[in-house]
gemmi code that builds the backbone of each chain (N, CA, C; Angstrom):
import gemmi

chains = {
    "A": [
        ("UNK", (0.843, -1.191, 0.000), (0.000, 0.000, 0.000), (0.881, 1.245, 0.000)),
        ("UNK", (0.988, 2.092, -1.025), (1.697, 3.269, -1.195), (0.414, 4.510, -0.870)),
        ("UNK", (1.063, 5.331, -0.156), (-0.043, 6.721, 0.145), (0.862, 7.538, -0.133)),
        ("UNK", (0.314, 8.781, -1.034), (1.274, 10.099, -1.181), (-0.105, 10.906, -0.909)),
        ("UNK", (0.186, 12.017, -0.168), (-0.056, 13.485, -0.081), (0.631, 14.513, -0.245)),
        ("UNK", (-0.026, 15.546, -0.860), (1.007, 17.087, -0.625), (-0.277, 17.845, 0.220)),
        ("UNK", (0.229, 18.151, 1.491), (-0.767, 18.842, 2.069), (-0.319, 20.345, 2.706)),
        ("UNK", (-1.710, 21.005, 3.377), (-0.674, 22.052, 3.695), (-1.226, 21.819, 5.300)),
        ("UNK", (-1.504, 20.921, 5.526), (-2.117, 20.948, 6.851), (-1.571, 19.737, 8.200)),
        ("UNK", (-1.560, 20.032, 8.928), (-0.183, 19.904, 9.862), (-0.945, 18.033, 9.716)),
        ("UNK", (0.172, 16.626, 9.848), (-0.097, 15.128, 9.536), (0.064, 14.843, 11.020)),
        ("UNK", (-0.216, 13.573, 11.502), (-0.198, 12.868, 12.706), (0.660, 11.444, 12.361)),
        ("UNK", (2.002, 11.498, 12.822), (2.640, 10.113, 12.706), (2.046, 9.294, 13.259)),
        ("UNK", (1.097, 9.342, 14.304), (0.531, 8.072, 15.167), (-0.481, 7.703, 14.300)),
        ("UNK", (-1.817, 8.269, 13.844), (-2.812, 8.304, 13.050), (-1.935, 7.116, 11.040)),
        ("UNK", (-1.112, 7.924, 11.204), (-0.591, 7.774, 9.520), (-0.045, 5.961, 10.148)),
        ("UNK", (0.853, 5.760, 10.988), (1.381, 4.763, 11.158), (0.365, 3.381, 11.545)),
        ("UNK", (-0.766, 3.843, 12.144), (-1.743, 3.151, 12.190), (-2.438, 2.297, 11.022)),
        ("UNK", (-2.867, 3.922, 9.962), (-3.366, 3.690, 9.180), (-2.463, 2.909, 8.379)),
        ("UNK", (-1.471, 2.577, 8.015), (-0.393, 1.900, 6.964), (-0.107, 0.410, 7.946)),
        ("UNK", (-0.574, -0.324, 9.141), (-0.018, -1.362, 9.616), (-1.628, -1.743, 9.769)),
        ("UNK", (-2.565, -1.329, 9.751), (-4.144, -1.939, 10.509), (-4.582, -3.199, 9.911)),
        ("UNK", (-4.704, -4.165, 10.563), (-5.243, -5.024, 10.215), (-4.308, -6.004, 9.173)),
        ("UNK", (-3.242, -5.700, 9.742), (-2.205, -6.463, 8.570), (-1.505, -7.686, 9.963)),
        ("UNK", (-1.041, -8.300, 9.555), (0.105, -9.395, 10.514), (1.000, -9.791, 9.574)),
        ("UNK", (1.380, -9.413, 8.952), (2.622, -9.750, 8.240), (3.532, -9.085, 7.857)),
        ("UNK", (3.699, -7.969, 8.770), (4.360, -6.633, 9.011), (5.589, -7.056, 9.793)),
        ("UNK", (6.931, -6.723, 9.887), (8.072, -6.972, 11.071), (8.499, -5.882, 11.202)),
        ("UNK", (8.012, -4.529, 10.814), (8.525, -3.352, 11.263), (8.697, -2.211, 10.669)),
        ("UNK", (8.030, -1.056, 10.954), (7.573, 0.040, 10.586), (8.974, 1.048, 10.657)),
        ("UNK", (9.710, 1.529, 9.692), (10.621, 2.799, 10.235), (9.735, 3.963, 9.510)),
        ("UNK", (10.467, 5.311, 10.286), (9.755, 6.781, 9.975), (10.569, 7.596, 9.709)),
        ("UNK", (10.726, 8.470, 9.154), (11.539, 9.647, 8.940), (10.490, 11.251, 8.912)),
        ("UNK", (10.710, 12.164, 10.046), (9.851, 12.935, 9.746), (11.333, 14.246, 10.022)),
        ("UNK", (10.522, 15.683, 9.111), (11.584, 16.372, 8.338), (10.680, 17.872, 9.633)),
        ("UNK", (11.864, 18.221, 9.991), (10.837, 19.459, 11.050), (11.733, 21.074, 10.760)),
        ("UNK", (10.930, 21.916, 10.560), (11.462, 23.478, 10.752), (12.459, 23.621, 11.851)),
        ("UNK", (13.785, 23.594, 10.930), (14.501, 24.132, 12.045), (14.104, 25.694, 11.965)),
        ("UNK", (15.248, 26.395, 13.221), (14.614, 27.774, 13.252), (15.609, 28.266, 13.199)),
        ("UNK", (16.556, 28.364, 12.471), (17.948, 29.210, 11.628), (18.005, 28.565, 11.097)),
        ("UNK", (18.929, 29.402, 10.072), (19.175, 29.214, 8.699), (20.718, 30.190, 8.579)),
        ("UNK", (21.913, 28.967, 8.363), (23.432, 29.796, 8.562), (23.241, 30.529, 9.239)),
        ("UNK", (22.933, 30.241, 11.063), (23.060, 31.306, 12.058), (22.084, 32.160, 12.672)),
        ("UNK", (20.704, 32.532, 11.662), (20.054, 33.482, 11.837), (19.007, 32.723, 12.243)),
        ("UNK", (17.951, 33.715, 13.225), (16.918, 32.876, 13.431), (15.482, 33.285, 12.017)),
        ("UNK", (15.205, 32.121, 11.892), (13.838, 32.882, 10.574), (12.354, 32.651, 11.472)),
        ("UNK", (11.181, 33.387, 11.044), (10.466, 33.555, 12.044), (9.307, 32.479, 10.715)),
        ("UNK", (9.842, 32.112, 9.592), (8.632, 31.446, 9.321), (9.330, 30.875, 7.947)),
        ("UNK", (8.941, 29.555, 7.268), (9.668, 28.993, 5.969), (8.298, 28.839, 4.892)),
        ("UNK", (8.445, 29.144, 3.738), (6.970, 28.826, 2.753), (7.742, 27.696, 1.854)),
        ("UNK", (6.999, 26.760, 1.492), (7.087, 25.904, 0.934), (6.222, 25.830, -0.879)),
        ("UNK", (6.651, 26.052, -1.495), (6.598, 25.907, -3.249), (6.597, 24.541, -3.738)),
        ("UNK", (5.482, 24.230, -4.763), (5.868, 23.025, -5.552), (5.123, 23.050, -6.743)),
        ("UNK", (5.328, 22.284, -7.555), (4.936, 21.924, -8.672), (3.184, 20.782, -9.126)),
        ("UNK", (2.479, 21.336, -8.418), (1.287, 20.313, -8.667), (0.876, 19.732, -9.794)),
        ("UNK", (1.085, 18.222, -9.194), (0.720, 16.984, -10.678), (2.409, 16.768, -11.033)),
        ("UNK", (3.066, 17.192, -10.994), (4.894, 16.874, -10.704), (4.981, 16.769, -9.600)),
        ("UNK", (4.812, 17.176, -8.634), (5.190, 16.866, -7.358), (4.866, 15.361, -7.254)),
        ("UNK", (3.318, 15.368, -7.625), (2.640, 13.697, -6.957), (3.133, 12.670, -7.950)),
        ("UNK", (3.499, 13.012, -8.962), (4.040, 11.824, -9.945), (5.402, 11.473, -9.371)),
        ("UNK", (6.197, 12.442, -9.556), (7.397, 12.353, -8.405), (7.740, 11.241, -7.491)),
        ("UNK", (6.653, 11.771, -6.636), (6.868, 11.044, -5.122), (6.233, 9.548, -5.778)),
        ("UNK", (4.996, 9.893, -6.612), (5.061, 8.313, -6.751), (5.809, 6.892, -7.609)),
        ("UNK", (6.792, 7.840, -8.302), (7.570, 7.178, -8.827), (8.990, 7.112, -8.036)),
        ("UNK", (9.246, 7.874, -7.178), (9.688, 7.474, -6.148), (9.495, 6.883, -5.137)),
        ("UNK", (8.681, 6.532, -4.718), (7.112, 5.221, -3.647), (7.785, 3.934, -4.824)),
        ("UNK", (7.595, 3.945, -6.120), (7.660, 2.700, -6.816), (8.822, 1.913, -6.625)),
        ("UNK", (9.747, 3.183, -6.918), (11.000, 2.644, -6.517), (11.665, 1.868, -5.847)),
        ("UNK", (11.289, 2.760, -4.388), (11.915, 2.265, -2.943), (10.781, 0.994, -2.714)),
        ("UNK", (9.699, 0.653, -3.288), (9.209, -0.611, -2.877), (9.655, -1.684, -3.717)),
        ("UNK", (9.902, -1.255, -4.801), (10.870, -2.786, -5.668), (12.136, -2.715, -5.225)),
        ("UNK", (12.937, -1.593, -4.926), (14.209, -2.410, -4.253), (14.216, -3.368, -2.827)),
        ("UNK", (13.467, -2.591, -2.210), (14.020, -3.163, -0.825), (12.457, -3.954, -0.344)),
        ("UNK", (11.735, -4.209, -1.276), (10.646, -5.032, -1.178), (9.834, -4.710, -0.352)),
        ("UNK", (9.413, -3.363, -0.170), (8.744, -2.771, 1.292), (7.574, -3.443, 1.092)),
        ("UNK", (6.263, -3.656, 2.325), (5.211, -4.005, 2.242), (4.112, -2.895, 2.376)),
        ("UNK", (4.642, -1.326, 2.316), (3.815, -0.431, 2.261), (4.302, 0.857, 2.330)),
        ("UNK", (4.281, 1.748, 1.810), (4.846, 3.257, 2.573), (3.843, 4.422, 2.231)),
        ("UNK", (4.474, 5.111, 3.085), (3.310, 6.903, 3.073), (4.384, 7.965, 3.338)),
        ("UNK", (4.127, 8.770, 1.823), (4.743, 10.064, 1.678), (3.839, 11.260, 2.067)),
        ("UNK", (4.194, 12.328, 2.479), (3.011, 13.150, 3.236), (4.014, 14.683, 2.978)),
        ("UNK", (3.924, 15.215, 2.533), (4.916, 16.646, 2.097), (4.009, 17.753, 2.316)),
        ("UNK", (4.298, 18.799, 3.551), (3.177, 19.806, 3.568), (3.612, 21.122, 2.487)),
        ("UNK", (3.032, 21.835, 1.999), (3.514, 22.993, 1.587), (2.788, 24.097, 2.232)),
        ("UNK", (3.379, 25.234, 2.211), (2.559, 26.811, 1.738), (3.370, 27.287, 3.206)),
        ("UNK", (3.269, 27.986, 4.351), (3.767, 28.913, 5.505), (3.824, 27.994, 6.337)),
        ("UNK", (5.435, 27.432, 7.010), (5.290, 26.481, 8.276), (6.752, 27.137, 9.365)),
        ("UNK", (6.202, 27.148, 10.182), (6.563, 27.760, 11.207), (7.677, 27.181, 11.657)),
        ("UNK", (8.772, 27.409, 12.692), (10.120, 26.839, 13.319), (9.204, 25.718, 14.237)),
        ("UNK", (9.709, 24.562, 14.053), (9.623, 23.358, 15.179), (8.003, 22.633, 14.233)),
        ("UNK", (7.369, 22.955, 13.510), (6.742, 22.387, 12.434), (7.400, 21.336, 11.599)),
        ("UNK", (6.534, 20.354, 11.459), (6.887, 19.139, 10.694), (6.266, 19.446, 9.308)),
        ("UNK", (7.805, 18.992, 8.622), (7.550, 19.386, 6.859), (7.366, 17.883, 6.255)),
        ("UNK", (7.639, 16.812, 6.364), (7.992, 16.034, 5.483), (8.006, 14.757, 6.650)),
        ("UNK", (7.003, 13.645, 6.176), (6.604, 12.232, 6.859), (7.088, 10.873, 6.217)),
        ("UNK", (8.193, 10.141, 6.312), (8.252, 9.101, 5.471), (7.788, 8.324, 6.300)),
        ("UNK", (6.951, 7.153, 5.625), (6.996, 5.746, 6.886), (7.372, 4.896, 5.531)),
        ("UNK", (7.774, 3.642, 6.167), (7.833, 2.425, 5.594), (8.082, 0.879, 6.432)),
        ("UNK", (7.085, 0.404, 5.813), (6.988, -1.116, 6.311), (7.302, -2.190, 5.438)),
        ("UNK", (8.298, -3.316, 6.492), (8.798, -3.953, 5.508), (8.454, -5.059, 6.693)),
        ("UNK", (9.154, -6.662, 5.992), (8.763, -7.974, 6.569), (10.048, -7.886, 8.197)),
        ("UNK", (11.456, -6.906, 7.808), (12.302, -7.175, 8.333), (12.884, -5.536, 8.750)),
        ("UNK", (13.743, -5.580, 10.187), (14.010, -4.460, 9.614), (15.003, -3.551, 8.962)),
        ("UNK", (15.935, -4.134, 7.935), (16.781, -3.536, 7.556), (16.512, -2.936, 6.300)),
        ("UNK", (15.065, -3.360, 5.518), (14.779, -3.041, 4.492), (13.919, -1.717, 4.881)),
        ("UNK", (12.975, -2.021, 6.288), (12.357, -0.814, 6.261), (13.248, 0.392, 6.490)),
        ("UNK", (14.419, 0.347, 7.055), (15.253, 1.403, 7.652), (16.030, 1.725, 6.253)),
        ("UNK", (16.513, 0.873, 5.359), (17.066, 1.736, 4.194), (15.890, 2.018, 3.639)),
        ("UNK", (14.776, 1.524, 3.096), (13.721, 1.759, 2.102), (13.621, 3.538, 2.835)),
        ("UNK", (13.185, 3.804, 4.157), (13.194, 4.653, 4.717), (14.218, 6.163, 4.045)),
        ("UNK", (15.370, 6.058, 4.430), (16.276, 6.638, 3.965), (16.553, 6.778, 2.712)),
        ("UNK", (16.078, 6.145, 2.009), (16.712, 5.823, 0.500), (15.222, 6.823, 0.044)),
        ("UNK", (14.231, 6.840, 0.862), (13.142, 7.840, 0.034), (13.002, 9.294, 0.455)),
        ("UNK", (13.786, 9.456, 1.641), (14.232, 10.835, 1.952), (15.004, 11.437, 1.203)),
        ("UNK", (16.084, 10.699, 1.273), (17.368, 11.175, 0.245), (16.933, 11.421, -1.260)),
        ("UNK", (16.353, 10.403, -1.790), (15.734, 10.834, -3.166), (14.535, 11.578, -3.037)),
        ("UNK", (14.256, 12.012, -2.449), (12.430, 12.988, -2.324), (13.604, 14.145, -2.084)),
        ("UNK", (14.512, 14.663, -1.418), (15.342, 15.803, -1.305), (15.748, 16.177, -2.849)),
        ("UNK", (16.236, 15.468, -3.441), (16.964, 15.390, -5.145), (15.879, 15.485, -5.960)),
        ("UNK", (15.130, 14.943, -6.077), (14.193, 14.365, -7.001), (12.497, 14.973, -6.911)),
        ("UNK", (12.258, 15.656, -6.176), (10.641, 15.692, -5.969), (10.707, 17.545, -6.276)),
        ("UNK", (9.737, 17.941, -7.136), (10.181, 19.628, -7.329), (8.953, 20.198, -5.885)),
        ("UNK", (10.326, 20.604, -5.036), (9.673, 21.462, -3.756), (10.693, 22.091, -3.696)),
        ("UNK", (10.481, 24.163, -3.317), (11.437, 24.825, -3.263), (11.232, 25.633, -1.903)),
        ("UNK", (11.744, 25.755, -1.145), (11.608, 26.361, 0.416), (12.137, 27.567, 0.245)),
        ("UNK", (11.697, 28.536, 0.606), (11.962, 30.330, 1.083), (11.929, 30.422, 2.529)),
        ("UNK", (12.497, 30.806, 3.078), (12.926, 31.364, 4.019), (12.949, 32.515, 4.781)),
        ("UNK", (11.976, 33.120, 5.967), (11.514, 34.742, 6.150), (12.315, 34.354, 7.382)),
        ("UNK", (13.200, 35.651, 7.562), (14.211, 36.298, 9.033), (13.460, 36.880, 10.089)),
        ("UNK", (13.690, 37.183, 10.408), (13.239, 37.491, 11.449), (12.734, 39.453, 11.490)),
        ("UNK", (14.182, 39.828, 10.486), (14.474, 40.884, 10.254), (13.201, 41.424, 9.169)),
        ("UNK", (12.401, 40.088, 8.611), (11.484, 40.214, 7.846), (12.371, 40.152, 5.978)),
        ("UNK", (13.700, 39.913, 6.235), (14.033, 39.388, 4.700), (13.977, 37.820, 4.339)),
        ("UNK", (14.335, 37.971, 3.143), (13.596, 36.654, 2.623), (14.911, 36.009, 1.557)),
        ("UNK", (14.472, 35.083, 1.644), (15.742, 33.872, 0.797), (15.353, 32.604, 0.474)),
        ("UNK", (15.547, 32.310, -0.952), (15.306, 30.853, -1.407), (16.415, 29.803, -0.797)),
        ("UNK", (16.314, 29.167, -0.343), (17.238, 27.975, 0.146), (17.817, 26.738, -1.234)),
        ("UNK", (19.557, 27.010, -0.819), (20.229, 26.666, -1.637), (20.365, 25.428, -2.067)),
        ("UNK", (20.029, 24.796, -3.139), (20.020, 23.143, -3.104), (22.080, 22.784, -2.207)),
        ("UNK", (21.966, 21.811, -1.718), (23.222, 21.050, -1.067), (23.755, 20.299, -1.888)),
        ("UNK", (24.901, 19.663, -2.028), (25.922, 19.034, -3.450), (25.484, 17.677, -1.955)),
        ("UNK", (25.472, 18.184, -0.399), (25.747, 17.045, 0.096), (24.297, 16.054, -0.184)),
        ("UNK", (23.482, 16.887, -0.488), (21.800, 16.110, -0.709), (22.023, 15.456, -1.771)),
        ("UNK", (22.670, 16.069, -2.568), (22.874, 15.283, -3.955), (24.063, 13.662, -3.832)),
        ("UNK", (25.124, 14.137, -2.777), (25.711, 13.314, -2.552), (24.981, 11.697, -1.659)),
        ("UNK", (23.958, 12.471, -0.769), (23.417, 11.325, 0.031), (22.274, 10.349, -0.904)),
        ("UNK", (22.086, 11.200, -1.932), (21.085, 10.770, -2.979), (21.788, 9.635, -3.852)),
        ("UNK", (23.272, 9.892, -4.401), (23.717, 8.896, -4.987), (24.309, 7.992, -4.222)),
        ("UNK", (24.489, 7.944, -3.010), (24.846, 6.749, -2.550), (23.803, 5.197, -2.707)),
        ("UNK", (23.470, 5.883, -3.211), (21.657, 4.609, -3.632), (22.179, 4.279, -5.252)),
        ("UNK", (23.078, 5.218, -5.832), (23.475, 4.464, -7.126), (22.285, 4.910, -8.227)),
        ("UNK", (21.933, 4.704, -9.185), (20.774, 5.556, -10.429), (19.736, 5.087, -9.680)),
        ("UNK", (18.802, 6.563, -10.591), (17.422, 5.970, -10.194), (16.477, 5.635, -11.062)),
        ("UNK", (15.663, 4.973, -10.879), (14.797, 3.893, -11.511), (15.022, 3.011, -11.469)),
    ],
    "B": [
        ("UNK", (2.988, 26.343, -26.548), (3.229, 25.501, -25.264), (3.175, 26.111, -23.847)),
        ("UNK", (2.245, 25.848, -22.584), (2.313, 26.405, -21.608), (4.069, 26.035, -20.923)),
        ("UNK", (4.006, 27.666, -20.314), (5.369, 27.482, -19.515), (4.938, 27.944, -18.775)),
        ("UNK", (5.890, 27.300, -17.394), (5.715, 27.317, -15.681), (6.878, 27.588, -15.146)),
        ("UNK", (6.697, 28.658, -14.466), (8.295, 28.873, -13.938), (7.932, 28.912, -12.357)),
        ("UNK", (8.690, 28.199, -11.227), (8.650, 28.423, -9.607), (10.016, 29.064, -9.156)),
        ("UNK", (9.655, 29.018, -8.169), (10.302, 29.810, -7.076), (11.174, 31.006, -7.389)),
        ("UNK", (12.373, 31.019, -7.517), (13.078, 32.802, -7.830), (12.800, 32.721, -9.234)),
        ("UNK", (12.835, 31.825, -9.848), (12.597, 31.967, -11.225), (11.274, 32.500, -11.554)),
        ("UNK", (10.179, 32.297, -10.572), (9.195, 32.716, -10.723), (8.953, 34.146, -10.629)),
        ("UNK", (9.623, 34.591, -9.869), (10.038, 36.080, -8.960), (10.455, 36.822, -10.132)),
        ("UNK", (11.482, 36.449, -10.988), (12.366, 36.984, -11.936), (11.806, 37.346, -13.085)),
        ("UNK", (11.254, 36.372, -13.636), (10.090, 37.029, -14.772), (9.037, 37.592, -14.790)),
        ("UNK", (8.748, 37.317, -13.230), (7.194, 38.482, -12.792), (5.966, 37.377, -12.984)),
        ("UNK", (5.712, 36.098, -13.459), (4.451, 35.719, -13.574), (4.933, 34.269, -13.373)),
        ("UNK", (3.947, 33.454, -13.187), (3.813, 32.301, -13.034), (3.869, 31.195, -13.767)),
        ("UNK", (2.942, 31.425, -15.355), (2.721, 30.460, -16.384), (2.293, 31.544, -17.196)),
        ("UNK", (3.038, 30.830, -18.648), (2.160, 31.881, -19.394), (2.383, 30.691, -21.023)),
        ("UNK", (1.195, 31.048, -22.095), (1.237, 30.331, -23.138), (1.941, 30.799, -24.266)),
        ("UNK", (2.699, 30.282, -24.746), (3.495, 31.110, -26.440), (3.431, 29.833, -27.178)),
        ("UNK", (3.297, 30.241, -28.416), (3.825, 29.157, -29.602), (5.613, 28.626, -29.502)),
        ("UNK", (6.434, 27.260, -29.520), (6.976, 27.420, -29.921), (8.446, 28.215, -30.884)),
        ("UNK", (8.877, 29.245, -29.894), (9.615, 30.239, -30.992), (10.490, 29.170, -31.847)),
        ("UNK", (10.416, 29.734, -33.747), (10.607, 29.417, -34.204), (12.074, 29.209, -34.499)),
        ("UNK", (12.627, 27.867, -34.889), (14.021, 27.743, -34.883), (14.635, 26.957, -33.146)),
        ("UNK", (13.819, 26.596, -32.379), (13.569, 26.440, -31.427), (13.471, 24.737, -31.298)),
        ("UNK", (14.341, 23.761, -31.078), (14.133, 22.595, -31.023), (14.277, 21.690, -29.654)),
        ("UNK", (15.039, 21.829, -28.991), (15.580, 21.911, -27.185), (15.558, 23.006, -26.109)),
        ("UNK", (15.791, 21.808, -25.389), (15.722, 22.779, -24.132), (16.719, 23.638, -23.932)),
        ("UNK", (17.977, 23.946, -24.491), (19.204, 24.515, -24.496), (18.953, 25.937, -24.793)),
        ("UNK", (18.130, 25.522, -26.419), (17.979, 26.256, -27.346), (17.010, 27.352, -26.482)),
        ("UNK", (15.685, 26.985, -25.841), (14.916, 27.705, -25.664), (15.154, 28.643, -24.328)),
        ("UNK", (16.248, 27.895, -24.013), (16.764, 28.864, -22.331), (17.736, 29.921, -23.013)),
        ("UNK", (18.379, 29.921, -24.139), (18.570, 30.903, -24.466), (18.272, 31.973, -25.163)),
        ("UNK", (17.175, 31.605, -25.802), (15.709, 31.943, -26.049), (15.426, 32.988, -25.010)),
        ("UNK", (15.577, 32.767, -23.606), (14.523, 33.096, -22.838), (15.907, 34.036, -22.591)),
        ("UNK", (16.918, 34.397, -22.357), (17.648, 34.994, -22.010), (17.511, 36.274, -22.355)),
        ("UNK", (17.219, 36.112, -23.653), (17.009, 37.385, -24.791), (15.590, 38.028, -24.652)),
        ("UNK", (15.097, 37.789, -23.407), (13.338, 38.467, -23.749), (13.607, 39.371, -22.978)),
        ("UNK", (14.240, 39.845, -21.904), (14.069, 41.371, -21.178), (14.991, 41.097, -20.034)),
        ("UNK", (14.953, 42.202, -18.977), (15.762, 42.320, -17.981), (15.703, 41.006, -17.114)),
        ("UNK", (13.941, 40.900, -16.787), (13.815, 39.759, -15.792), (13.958, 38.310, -16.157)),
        ("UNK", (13.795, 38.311, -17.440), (14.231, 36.698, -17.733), (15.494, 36.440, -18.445)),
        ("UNK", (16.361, 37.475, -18.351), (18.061, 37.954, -18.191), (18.671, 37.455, -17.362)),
        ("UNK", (17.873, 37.922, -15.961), (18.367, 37.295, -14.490), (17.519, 36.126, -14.323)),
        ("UNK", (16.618, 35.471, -14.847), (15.989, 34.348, -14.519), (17.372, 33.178, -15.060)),
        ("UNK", (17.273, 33.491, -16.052), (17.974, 32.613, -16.683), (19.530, 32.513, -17.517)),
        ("UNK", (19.960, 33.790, -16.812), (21.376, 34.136, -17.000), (22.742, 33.019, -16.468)),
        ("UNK", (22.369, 32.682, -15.360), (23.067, 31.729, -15.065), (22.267, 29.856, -14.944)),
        ("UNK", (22.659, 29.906, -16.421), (21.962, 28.589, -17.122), (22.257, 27.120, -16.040)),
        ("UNK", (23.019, 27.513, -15.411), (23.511, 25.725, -14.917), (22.584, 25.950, -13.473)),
        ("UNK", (22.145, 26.917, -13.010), (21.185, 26.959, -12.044), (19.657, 26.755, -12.344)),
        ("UNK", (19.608, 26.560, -13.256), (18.371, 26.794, -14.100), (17.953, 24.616, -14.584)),
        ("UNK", (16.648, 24.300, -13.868), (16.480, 22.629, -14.301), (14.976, 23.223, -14.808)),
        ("UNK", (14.668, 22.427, -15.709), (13.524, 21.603, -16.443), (12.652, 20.856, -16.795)),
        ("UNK", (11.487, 20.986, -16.305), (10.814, 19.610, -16.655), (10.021, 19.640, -18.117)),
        ("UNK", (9.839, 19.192, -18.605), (9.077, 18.471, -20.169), (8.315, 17.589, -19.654)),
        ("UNK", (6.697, 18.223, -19.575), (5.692, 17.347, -19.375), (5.730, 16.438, -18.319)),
        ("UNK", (6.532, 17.565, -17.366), (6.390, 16.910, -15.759), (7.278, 15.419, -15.536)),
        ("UNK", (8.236, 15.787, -16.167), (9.642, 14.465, -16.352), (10.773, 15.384, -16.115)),
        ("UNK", (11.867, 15.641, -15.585), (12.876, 15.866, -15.694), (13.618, 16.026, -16.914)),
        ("UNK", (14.041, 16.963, -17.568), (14.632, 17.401, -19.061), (16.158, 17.359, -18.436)),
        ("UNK", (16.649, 17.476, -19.434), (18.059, 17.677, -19.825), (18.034, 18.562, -21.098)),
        ("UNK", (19.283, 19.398, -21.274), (19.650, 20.236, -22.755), (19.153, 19.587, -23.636)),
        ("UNK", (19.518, 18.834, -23.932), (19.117, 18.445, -25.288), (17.850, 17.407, -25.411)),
        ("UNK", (16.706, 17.781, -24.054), (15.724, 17.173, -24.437), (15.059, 18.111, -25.569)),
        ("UNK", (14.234, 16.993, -26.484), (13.884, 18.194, -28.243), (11.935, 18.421, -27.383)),
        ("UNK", (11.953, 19.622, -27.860), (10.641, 19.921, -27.582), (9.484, 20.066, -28.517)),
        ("UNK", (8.196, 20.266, -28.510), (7.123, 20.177, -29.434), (6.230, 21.364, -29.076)),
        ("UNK", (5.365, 21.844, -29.772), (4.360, 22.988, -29.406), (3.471, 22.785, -28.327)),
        ("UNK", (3.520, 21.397, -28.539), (2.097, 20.762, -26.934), (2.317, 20.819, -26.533)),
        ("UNK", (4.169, 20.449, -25.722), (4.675, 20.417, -24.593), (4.275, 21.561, -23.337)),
        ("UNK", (4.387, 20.775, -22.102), (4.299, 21.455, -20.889), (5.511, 21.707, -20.236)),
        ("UNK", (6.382, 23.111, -20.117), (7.473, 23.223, -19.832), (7.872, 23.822, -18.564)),
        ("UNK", (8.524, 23.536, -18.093), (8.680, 24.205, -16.585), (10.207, 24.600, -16.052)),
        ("UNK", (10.596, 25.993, -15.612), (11.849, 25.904, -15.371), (11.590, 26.261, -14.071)),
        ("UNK", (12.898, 26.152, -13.289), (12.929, 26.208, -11.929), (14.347, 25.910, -11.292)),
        ("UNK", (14.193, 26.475, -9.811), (15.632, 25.916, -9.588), (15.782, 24.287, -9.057)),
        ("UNK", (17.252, 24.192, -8.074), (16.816, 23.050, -8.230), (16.564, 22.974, -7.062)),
        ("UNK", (15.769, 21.576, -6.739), (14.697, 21.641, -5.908), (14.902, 21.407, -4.770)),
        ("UNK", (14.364, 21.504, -3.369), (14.732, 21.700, -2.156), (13.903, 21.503, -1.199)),
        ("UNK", (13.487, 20.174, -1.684), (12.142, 20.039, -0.848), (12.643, 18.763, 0.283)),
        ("UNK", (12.074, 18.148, 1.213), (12.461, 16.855, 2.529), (12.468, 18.029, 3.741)),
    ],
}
model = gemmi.Model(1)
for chain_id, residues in chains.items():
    chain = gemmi.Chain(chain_id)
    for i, (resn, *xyz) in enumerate(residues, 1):
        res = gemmi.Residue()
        res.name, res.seqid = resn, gemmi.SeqId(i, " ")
        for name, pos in zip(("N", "CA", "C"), xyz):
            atom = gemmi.Atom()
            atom.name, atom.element = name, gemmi.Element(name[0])
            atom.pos, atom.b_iso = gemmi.Position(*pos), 0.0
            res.add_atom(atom)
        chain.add_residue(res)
    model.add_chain(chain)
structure = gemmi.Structure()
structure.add_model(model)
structure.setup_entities()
């Protein structure tokens, strides 16, 4: 069972993790990755981050990234959940779960869809100071680096 | 072909999406970013520094020398920064 959302409205890991294991027994273990507002940015504190994306690219995206990470590492389910639009410091941006039979598949399947949802999924974050200026946030060579350690994609 | 531009790129040309034919002589994506270089101040700085500048073609990931068509759905942007 693959679930993608792009929402702008705050998700519940307990609720989501539920919903992706209910009524199943052939589950050995659920990992999560959830992505939260820090509150600086190189030093400064920002009083709020907006989130940009591409609708109908975004969701193809993630779900061809969902396809992915379930034929490699054979997951038995996952849920992508990406909020956009004004989210505040200590706000949760970004929900991976994944369930697999064992758990070393759920813990890379896990990681391996963070790292590629960072590279791969069109979402662009801005950044408001405190001072009330504003800044697009710089893609990382290291995101790109943690992305190929998974080797091509598709 | 509708074009979509986000985030500073969006900022830079002043609008969001907008529809044109094809400019003629126009076969890639290379071609048409420099295309776009040549339309005014703001899509000067949109797209002045080309290697900051990614693409999608019909909501796929482009490269330079993906070849384009009049139907196409084009989108530039930076690159992306979303998790």
């Amino acid at each position: 069972m693959t679930l993608i959302r792009v929402q702008a409205a705050e998700f519940d890991i307990s609720a989501e993790s539920k919903a992706l294991t209910q009524e199943r027994t052939d589950l050995g273990g659920l990992a999560s990755f959830v992505g939260v507002v820090r509150g600086t940015a190189s030093g400064r504190p920002i009083s709020s981050m907006t989130l940009e994306h591409y609708p109908g690219m975004t969701e193809r995206s993630l779900a061809a990234i969902a396809d992915a990470a379930c034929a490699r590492f054979a997951l038995q389910g996952c849920t992508l959940i990406h909020r956009v639009g004004q989210l505040l410091p200590g706000d949760q941006i970004v929900l991976v779960l994944t369930a697999a039979p064992h758990r070393q598949a759920a813990l890379d399947g896990c990681a391996f869809l963070i790292d590629w949802l960072k590279t791969r999924a069109p979402f662009w974050k801005k950044e408001t100071f405190t001072d009330g200026s504003e800044a697009w946030v710089d893609a990382r060579e290291s995101d790109d680096d943690a992305a190929a350690r998974w080797g091509q994609f598709g | 072909m509708r074009i979509l531009y986000f985030a500073w790129l969006r900022e830079r040309v002043g609008t969001g999406e907008e529809d044109l034919p094809l400019p003629a002589g126009i076969t890639d994506v290379a071609g048409l970013i420099v295309w776009m270089q040549e339309r005014g101040p703001g899509f000067a700085a949109a797209f002045g520094q080309a290697r900051l500048v990614r693409c999608a073609v019909n909501q796929d990931f482009a490269t330079p020398d993906t070849k384009l068509q009049d139907s196409d759905e084009v989108a530039f942007f930076p690159p992306v920064t979303g998790g």
